[in-house]
Structures are given as structure tokens and as C-alpha cells.
TORPA-4810 file (N, C-alpha, C, O; in nm, 3 decimals):
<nodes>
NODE_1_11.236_-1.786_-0.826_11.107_-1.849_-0.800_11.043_-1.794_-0.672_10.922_-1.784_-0.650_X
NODE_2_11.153_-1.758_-0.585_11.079_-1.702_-0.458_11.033_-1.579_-0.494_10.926_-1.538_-0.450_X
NODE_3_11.099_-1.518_-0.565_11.041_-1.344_-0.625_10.899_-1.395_-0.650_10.807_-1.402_-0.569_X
NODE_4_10.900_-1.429_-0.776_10.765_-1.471_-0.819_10.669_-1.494_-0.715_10.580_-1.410_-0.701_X
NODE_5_10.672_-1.598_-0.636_10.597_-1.633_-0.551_10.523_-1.567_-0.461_10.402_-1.578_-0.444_X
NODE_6_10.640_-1.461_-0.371_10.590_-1.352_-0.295_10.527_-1.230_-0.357_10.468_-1.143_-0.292_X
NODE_7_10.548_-1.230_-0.521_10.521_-1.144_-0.537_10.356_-1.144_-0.588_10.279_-1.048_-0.589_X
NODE_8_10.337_-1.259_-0.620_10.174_-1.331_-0.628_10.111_-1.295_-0.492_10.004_-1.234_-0.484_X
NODE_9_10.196_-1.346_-0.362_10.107_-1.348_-0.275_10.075_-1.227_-0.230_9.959_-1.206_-0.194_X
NODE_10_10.179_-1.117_-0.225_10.136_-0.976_-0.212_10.004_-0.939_-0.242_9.908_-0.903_-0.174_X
NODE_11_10.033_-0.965_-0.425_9.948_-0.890_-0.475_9.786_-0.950_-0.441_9.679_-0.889_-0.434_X
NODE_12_9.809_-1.052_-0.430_9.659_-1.131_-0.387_9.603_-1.088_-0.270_9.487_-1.047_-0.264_X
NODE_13_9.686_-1.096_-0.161_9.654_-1.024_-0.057_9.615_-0.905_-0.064_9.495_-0.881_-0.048_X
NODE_14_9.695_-0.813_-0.086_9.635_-0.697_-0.073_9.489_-0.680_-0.129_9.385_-0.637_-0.079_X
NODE_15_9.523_-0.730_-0.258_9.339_-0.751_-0.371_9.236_-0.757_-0.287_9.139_-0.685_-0.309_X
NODE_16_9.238_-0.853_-0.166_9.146_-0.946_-0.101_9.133_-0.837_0.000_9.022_-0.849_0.052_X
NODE_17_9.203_-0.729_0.054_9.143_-0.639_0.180_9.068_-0.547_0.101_9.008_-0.631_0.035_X
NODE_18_9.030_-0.446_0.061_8.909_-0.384_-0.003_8.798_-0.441_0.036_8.788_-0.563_0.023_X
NODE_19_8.699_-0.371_0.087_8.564_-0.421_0.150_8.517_-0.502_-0.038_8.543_-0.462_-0.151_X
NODE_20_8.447_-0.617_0.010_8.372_-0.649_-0.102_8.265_-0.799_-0.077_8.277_-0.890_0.005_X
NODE_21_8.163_-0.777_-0.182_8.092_-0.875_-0.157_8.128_-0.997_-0.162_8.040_-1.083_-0.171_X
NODE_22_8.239_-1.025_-0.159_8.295_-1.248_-0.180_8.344_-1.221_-0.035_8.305_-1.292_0.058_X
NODE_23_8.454_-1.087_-0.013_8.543_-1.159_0.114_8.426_-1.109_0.266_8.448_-1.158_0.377_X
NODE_24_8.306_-1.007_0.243_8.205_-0.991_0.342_8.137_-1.129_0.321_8.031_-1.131_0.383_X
NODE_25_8.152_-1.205_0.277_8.025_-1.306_0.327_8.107_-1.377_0.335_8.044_-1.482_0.349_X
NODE_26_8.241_-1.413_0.339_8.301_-1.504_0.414_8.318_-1.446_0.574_8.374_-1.512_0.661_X
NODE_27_8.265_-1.325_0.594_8.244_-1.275_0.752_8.147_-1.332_0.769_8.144_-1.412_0.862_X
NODE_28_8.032_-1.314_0.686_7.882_-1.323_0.740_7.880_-1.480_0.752_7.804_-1.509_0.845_X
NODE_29_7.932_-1.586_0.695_7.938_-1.727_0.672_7.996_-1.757_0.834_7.935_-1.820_0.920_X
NODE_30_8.142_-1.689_0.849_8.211_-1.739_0.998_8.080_-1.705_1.092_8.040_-1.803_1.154_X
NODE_31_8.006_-1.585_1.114_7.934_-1.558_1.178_7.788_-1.609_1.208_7.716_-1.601_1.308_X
NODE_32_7.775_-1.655_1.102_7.612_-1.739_1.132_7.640_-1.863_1.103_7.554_-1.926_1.163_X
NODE_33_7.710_-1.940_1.046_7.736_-2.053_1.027_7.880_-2.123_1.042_7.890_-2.232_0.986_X
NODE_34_7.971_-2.084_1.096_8.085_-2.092_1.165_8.227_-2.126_1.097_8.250_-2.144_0.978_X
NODE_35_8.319_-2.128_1.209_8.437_-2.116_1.016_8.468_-2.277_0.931_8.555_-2.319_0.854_X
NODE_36_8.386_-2.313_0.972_8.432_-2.464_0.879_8.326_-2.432_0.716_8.351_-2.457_0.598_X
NODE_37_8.238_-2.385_0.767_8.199_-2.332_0.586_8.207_-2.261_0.551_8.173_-2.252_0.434_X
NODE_38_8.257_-2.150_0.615_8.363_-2.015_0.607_8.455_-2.073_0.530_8.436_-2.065_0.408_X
NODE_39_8.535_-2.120_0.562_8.718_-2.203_0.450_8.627_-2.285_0.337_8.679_-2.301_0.226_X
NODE_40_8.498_-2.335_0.359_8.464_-2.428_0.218_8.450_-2.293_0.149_8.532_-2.260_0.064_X
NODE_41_8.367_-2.230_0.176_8.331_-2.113_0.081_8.479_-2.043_0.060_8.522_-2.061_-0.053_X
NODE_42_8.551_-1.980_0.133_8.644_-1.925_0.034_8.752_-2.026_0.012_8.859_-1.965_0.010_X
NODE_43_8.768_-2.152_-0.006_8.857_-2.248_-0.076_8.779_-2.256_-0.214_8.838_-2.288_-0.318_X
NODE_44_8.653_-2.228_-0.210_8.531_-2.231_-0.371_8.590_-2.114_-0.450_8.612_-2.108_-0.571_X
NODE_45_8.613_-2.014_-0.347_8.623_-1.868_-0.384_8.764_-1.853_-0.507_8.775_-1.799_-0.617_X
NODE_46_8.874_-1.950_-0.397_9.062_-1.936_-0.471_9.034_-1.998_-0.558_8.998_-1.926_-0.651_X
NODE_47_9.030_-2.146_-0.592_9.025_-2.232_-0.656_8.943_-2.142_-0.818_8.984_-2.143_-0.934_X
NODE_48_8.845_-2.090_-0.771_8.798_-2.010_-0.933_8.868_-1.903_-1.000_8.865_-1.879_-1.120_X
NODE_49_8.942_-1.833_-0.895_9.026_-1.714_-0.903_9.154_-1.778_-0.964_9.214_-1.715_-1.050_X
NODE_50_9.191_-1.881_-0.931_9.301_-1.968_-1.019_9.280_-1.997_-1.109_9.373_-1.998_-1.189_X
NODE_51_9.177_-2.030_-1.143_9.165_-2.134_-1.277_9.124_-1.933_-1.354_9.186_-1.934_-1.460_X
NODE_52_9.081_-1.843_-1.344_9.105_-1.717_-1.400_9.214_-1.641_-1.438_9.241_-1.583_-1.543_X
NODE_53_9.298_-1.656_-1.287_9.465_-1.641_-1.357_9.549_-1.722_-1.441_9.637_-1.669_-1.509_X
NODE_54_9.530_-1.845_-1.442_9.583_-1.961_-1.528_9.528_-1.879_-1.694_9.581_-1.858_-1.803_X
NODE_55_9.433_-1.860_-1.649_9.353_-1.835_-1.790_9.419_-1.712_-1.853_9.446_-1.715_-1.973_X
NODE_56_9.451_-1.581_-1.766_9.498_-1.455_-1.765_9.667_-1.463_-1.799_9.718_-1.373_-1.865_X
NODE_57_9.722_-1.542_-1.764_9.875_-1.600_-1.787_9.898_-1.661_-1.922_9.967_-1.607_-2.008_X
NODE_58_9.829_-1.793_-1.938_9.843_-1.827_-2.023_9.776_-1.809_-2.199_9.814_-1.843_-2.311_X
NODE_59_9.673_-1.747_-2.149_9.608_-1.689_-2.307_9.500_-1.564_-2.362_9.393_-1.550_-2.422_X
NODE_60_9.611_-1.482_-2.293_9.624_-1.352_-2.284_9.550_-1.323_-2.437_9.441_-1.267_-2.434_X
NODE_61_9.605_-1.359_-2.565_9.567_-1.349_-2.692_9.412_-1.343_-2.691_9.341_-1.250_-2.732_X
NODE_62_9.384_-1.436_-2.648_9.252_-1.507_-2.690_9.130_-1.463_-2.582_9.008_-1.479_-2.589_X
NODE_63_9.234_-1.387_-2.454_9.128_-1.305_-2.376_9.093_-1.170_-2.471_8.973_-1.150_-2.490_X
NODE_64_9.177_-1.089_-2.524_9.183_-0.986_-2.619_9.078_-1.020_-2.735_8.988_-0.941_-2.764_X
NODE_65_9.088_-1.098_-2.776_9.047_-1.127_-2.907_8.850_-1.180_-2.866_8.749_-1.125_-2.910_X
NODE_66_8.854_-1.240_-2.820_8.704_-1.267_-2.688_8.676_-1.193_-2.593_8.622_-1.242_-2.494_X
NODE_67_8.704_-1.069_-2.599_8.663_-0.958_-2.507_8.502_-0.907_-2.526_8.469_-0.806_-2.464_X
NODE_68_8.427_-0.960_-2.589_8.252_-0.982_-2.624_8.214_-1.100_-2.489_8.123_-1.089_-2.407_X
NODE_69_8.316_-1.210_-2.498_8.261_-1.313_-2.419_8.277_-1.199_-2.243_8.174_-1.200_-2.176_X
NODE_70_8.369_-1.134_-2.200_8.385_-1.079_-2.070_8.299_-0.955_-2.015_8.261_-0.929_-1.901_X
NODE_71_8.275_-0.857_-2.193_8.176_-0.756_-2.177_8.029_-0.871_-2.092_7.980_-0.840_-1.983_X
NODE_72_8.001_-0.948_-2.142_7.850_-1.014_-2.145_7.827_-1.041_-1.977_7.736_-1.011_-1.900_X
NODE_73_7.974_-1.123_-1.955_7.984_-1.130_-1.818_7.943_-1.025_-1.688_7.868_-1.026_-1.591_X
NODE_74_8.058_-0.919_-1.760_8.061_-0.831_-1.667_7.890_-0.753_-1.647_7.851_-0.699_-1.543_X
NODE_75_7.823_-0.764_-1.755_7.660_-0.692_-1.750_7.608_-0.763_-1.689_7.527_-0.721_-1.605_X
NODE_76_7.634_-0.918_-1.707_7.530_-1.010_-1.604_7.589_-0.972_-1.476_7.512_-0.911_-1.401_X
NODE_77_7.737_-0.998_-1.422_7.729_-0.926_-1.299_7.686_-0.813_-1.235_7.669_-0.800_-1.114_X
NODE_78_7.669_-0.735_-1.317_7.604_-0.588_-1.212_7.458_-0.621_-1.233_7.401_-0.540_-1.161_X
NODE_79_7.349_-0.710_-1.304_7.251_-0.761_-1.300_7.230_-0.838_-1.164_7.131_-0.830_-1.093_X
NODE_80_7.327_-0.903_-1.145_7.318_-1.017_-1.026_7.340_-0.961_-0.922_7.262_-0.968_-0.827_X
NODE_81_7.452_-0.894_-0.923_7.471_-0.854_-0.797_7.328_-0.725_-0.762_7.265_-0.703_-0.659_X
NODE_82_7.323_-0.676_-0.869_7.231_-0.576_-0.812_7.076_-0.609_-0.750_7.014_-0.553_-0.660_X
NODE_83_7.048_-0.695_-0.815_6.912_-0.810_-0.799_6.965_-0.869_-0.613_6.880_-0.842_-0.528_X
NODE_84_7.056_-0.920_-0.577_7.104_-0.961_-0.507_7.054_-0.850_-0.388_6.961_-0.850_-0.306_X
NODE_85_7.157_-0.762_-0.420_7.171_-0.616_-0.302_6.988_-0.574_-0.277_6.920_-0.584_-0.175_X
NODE_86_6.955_-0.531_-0.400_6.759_-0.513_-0.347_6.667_-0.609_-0.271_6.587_-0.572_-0.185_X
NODE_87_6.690_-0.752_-0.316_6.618_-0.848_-0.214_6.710_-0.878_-0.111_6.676_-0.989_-0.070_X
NODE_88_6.777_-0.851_-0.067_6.844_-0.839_0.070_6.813_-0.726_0.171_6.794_-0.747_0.291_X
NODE_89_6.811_-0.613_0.116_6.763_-0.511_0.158_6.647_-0.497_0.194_6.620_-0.424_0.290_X
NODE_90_6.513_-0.591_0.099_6.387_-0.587_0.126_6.368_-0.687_0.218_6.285_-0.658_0.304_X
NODE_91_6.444_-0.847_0.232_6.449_-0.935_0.358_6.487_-0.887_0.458_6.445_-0.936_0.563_X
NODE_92_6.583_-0.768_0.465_6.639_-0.753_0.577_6.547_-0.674_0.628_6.549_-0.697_0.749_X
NODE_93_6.462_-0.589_0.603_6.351_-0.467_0.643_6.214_-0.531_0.672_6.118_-0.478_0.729_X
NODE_94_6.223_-0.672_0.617_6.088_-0.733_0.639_6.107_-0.824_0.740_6.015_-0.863_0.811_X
NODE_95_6.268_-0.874_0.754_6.308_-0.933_0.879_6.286_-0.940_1.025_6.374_-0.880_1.087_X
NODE_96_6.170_-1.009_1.118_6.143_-1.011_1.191_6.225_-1.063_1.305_6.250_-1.002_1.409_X
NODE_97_6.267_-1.201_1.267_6.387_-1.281_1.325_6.502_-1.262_1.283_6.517_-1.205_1.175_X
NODE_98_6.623_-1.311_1.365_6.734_-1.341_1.315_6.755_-1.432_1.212_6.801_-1.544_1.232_X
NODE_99_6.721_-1.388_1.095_6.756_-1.549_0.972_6.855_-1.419_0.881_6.877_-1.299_0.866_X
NODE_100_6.906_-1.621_0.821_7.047_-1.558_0.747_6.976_-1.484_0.620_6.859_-1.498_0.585_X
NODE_101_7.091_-1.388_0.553_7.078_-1.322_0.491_7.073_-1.391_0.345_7.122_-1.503_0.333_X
NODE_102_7.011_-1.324_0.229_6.956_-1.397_0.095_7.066_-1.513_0.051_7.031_-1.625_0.014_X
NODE_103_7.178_-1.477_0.059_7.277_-1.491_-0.023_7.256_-1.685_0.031_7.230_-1.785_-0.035_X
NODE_104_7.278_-1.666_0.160_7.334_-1.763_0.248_7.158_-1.878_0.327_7.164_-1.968_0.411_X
NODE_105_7.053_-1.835_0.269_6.976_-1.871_0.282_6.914_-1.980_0.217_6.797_-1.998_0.184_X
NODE_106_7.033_-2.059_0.205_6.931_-2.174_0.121_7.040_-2.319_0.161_7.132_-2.301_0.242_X
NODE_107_7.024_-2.424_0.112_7.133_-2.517_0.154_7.237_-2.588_0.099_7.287_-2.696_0.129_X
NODE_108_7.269_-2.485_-0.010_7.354_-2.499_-0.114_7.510_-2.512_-0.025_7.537_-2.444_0.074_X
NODE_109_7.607_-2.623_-0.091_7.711_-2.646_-0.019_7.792_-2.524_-0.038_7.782_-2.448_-0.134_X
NODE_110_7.871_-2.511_0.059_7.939_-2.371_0.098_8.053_-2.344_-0.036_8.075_-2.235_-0.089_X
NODE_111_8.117_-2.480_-0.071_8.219_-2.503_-0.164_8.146_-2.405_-0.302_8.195_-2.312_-0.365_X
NODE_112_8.018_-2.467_-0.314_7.975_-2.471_-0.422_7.939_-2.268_-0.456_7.953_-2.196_-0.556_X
NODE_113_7.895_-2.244_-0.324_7.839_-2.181_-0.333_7.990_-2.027_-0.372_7.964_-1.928_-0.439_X
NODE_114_8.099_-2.049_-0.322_8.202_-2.010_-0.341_8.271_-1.983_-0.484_8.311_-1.878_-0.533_X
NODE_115_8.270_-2.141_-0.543_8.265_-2.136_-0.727_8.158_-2.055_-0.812_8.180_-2.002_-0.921_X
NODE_116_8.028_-2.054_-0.734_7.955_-1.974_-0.804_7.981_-1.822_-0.830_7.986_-1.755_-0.933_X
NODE_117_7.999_-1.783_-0.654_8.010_-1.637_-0.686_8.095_-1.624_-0.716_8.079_-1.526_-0.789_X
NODE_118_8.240_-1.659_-0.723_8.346_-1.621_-0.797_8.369_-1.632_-0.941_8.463_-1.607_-1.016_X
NODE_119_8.247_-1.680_-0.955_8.259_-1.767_-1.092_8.189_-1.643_-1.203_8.232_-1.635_-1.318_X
NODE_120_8.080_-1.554_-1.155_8.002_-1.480_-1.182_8.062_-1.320_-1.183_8.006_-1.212_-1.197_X
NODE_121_8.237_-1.368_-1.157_8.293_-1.223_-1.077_8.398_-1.193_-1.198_8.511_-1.223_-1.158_X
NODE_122_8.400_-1.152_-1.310_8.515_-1.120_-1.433_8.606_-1.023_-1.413_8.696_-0.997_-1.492_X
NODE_123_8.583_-0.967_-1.304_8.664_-0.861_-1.245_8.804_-0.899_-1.180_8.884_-0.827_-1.121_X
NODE_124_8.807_-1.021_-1.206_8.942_-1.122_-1.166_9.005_-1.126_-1.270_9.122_-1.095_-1.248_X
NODE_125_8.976_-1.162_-1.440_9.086_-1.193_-1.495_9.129_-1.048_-1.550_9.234_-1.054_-1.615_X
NODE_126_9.068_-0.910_-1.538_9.169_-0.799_-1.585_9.245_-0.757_-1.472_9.321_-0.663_-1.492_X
NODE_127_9.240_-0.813_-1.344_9.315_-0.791_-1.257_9.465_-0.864_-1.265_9.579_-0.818_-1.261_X
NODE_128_9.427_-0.962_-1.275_9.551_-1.100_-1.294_9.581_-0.983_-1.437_9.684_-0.915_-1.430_X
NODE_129_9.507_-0.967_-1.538_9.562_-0.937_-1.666_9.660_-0.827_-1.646_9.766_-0.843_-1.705_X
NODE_130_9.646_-0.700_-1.566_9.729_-0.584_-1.613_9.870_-0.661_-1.487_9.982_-0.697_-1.523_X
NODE_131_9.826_-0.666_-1.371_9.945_-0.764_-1.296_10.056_-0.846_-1.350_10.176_-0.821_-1.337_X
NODE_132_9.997_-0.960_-1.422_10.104_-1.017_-1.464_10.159_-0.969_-1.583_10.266_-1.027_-1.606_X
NODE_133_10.129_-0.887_-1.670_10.150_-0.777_-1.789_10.266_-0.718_-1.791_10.351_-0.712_-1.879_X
NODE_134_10.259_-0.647_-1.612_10.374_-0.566_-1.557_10.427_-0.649_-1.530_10.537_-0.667_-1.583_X
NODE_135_10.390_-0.719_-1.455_10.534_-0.841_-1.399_10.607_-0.883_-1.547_10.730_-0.883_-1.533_X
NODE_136_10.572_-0.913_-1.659_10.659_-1.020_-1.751_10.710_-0.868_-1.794_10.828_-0.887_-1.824_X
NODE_137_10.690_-0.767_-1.808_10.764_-0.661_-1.804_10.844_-0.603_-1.776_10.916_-0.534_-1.849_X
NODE_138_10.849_-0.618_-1.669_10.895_-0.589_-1.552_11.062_-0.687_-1.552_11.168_-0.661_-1.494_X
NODE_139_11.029_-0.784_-1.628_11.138_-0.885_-1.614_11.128_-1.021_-1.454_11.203_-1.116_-1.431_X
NODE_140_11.024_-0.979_-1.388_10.972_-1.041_-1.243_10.926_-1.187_-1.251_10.948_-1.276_-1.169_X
NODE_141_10.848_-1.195_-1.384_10.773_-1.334_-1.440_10.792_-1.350_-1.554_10.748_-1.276_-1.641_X
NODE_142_10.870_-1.461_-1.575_10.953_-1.529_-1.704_10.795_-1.630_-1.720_10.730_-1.689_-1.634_X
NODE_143_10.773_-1.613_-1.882_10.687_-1.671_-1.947_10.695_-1.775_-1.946_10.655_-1.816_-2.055_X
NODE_144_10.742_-1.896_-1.851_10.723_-2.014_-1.857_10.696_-2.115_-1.758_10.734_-2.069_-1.650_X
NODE_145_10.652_-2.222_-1.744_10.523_-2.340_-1.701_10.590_-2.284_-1.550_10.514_-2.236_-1.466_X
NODE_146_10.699_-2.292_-1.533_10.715_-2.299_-1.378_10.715_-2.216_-1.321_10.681_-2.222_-1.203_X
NODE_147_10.758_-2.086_-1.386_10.711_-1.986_-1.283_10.585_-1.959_-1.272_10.559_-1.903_-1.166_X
NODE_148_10.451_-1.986_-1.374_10.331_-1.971_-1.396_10.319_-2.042_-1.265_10.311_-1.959_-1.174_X
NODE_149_10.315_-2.162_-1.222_10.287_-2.264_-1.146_10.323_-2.182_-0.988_10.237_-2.165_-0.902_X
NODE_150_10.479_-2.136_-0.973_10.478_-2.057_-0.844_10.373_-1.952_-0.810_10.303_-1.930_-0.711_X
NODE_151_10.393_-1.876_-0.969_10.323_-1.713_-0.937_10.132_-1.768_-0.879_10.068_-1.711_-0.791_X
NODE_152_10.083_-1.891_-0.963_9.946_-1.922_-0.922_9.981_-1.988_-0.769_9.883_-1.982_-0.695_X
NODE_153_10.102_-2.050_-0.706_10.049_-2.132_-0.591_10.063_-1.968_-0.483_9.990_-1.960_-0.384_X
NODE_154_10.138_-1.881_-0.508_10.146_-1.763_-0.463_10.023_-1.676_-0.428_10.001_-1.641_-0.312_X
NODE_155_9.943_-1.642_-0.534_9.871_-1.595_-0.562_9.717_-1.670_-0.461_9.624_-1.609_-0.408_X
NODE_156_9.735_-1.771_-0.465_9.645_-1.921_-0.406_9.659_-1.859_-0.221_9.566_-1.813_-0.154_X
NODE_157_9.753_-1.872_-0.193_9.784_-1.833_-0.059_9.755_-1.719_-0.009_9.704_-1.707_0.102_X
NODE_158_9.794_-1.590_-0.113_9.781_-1.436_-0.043_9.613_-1.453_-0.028_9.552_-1.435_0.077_X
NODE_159_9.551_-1.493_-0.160_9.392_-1.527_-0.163_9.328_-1.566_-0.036_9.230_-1.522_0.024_X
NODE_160_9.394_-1.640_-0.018_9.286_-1.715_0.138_9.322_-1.668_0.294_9.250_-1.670_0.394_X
NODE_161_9.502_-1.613_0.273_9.546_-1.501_0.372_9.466_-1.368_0.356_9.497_-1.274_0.428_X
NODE_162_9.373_-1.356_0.273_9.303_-1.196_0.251_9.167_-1.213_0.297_9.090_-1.126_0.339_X
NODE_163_9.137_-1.399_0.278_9.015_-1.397_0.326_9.024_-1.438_0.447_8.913_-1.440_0.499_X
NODE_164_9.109_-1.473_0.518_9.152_-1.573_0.657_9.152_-1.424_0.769_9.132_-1.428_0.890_X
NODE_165_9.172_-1.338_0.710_9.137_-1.180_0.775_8.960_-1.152_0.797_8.904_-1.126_0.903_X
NODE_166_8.905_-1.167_0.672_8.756_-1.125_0.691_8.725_-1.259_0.808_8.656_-1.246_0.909_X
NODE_167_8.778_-1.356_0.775_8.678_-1.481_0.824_8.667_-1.444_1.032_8.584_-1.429_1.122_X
NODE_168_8.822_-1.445_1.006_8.880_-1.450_1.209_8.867_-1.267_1.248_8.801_-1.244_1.349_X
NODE_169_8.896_-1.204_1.211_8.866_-1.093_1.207_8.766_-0.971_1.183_8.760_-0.856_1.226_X
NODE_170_8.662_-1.080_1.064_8.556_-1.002_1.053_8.474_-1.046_1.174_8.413_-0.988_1.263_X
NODE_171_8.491_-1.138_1.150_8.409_-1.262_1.302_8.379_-1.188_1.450_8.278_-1.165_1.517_X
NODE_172_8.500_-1.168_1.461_8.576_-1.081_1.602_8.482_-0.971_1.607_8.394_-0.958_1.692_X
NODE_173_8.510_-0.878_1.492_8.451_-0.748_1.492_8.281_-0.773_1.525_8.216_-0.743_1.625_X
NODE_174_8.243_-0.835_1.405_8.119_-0.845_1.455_8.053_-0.887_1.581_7.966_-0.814_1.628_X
NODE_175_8.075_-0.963_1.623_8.095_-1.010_1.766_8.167_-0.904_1.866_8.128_-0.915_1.982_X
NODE_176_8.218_-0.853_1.854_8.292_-0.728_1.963_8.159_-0.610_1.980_8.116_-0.564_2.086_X
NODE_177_8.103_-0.572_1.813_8.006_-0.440_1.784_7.820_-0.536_1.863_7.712_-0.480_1.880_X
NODE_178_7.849_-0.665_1.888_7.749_-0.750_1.921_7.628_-0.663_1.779_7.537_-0.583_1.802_X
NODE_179_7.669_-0.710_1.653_7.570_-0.697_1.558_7.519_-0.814_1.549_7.581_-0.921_1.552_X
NODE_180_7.317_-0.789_1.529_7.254_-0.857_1.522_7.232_-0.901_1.335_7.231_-0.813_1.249_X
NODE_181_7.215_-1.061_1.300_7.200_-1.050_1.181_7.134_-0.982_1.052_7.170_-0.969_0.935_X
NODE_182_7.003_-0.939_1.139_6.914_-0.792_1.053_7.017_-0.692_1.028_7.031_-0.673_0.907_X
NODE_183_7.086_-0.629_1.093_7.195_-0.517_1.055_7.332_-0.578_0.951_7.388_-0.515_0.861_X
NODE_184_7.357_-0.702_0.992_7.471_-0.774_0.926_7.375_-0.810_0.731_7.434_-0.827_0.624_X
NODE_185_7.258_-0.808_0.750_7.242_-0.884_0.619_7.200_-0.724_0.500_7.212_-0.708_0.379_X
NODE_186_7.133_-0.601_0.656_7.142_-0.476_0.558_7.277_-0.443_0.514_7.285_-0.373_0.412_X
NODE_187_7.377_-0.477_0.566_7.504_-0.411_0.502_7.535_-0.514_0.411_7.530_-0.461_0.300_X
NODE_188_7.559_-0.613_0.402_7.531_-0.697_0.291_7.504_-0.645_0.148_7.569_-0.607_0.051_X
NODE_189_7.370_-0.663_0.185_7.255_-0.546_0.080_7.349_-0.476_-0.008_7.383_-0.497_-0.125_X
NODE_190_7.382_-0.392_0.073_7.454_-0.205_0.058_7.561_-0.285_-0.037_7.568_-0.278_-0.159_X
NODE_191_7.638_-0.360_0.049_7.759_-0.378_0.000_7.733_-0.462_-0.144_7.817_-0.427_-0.227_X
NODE_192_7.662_-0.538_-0.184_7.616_-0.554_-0.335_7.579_-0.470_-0.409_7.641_-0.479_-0.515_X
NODE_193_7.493_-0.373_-0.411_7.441_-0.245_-0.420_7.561_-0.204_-0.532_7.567_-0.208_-0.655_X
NODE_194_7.654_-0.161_-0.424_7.780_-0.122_-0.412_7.892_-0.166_-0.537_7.933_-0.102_-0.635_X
NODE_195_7.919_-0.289_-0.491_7.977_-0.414_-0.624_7.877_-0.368_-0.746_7.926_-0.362_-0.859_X
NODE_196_7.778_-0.346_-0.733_7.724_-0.345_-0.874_7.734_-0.231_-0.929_7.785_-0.246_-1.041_X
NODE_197_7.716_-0.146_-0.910_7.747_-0.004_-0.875_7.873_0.029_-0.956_7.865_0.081_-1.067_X
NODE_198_7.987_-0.003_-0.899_8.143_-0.039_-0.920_8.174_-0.131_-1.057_8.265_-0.102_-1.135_X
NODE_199_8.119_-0.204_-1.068_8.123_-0.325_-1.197_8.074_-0.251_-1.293_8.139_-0.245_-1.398_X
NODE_200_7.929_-0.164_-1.280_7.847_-0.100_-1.397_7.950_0.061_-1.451_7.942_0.125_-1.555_X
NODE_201_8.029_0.079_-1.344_8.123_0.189_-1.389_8.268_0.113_-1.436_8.336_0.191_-1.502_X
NODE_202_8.307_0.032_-1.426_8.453_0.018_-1.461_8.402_-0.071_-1.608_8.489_-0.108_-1.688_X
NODE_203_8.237_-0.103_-1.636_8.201_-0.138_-1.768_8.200_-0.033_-1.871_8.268_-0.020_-1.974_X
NODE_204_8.123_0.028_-1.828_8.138_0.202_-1.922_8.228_0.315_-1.939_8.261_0.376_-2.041_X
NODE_205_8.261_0.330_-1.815_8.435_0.425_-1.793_8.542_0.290_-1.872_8.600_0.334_-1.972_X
NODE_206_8.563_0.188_-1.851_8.645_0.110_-1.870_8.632_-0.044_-1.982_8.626_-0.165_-1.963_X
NODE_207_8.633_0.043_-2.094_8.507_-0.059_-2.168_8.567_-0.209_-2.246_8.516_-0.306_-2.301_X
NODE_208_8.722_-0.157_-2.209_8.835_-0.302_-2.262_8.831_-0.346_-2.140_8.787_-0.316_-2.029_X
NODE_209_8.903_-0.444_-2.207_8.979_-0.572_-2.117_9.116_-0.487_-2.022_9.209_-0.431_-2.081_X
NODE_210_9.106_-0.491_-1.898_9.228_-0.416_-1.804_9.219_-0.296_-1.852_9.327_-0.239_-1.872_X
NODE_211_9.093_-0.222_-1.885_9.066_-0.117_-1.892_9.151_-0.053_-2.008_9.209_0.054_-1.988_X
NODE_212_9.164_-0.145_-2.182_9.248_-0.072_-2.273_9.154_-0.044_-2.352_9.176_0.023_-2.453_X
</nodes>
């Protein structure tokens, strides 16, 4: 059970360092709005990413077989995100003052706002999918309720240890480089841009589920 466990949290962790648009705006969140809606937003963030691996663990079949329902997803995400990245880019250039950037500009609860974007992000369950694939392969994760239950509280932890880096660390940095929020909300921008960019290629290069 401890295998399992650490071996969730690894892999979560590591997932979570790669620059990207969920764990950068849990920087930009510590930074303009401080870390108590920093942790709501990425506790919004795990909590969806779980209920994706639960999903990726337990009905693997029926992700295969509904791989129409994840294509649809994945197009609305590089829609969103890309819509996202251009009016950020155009606020940030029209930006006179320091105001927060699109994403974070409105007064939607931080929790909420966390379930959303993760929620909008399908690029989670072929991750969990080829992962735990190898693991029950592997002989690492035995197909049943309890190790499911470790490998997700595992997985739960490396998650918010990957974002507990952007939050205290991205924080730091930004604050060390003394970036002003106009520069913090153009990279933003970029960095959706980017995600969409990335999503619209691993749709067409990669046109199954875990890329089969």
C-alpha cells in the first residue's frame, strides 16, 4: 500500500512541475490575491483531477468505448483556452493599471473557479489512463477498492505538493524579479496561447484516448 501510494504521489508531482496554465495561476492567485485563495483554487484544482482518476481507474472500458465524449472536450479546450490567451493579451496591452489578469478578474469563488478550469482540462484522464495501465502492469497496482483509494489519496497529495511549489515559490520569484501585474498577466496570455497550442497537437498527432 505504501508502494502504491508513493508511487501516485511521484507521479502527480512531477505532472504538476511543467510550466502550465492551472499551476501558473495558482502563482498569479498567491500574487495578487494571496495564498488563502491560492489553496481554494488549487484544492478546486485536486479534487477534479480525482474525481478524473477515479474515473480513469475504475472504467477504463467505458472511457475507450466514449472516446467521442473526450475528443469534444479536448476541441472545446483549445477553443477556451485559446479565446482565453488572446483577451489576455489584448487586456494586458490595453492595461493601463495594475488590474488582475482576465482569468482572475471577476468574483467568482476561488474553489469554484479551480473545478472549472480543471474541469475543462481532459488532458488528465489519458494521463491517469496510460499511468495506471503501466502500474496494473507492472504488477505495482492491484485492481482493487483499496489500493484505488491509496493510489487516489497519493496522487491527491503529490497534486497540491506540485502546486504548493508554484503557489510559495512562484510567489517568491515573482516578487524577487519585482514583476509588475501587466507583465505577469502577458505571460499568462502566452502561457494559454501555449496550452492551446499543445492540446490542438496532442488532438491531431494523438487522436485516441492515451494517445492509442
Amino acid at each position: 500500500m505504501l508502494e502504491v501510494f508513493l508511487s501516485a504521489l511521484a507521479i502527480s508531482f512531477l505532472g504538476q512541475l511543467p510550466f502550465g496554465n492551472m499551476n501558473l495561476t495558482a502563482t498569479q492567485l498567491a500574487v495578487q490575491e494571496g495564498y488563502k485563495h491560492a489553496w481554494k483554487y488549487a484544492i478546486g484544482i485536486v479534487l477534479v483531477e480525482m474525481i478524473y482518476l477515479r474515473l480513469a481507474l475504475t472504467a477504463m472500458d467505458w472511457i475507450v468505448e466514449h472516446e467521442l465524449i473526450f475528443k469534444i472536450m479536448g476541441w472545446l479546450t483549445v477553443a477556451v483556452f485559446l479565446a482565453l490567451g488572446i483577451l489576455s493579451l489584448i487586456m494586458a496591452r490595453k492595461q493601463s493599471t495594475d488590474k488582475k489578469g482576465l482569468l482572475l478578474n471577476n468574483k467568482l469563488d476561488r474553489f469554484v473557479l479551480g473545478v472549472s478550469v480543471s474541469a475543462i482540462n481532459p488532458a488528465q484522464i489519458p494521463f491517469w489512463f496510460i499511468w495506471s495501465t503501466q502500474l496494473i502492469q507492472g504488477k505495482v497496482l492491484n485492481t482493487t477498492f483499496s489500493d484505488f483509494n491509496f493510489f487516489t489519496a497519493g496522487a491527491a497529495v503529490g497534486s497540491l505538493s506540485g502546486l504548493a511549489v508554484y503557489i510559495y515559490g512562484g510567489r517568491w520569484a515573482i516578487t524577487k524579479m519585482k514583476t509588475s501585474n501587466k507583465q505577469l498577466n502577458t505571460f499568462m496570455g502566452i502561457v494559454f496561447i501555449l496550452a492551446a497550442l499543445w492540446q490542438l497537437y496532442n488532438m491531431i498527432a494523438k487522436p485516441g484516448i492515451g494517445g492509442h
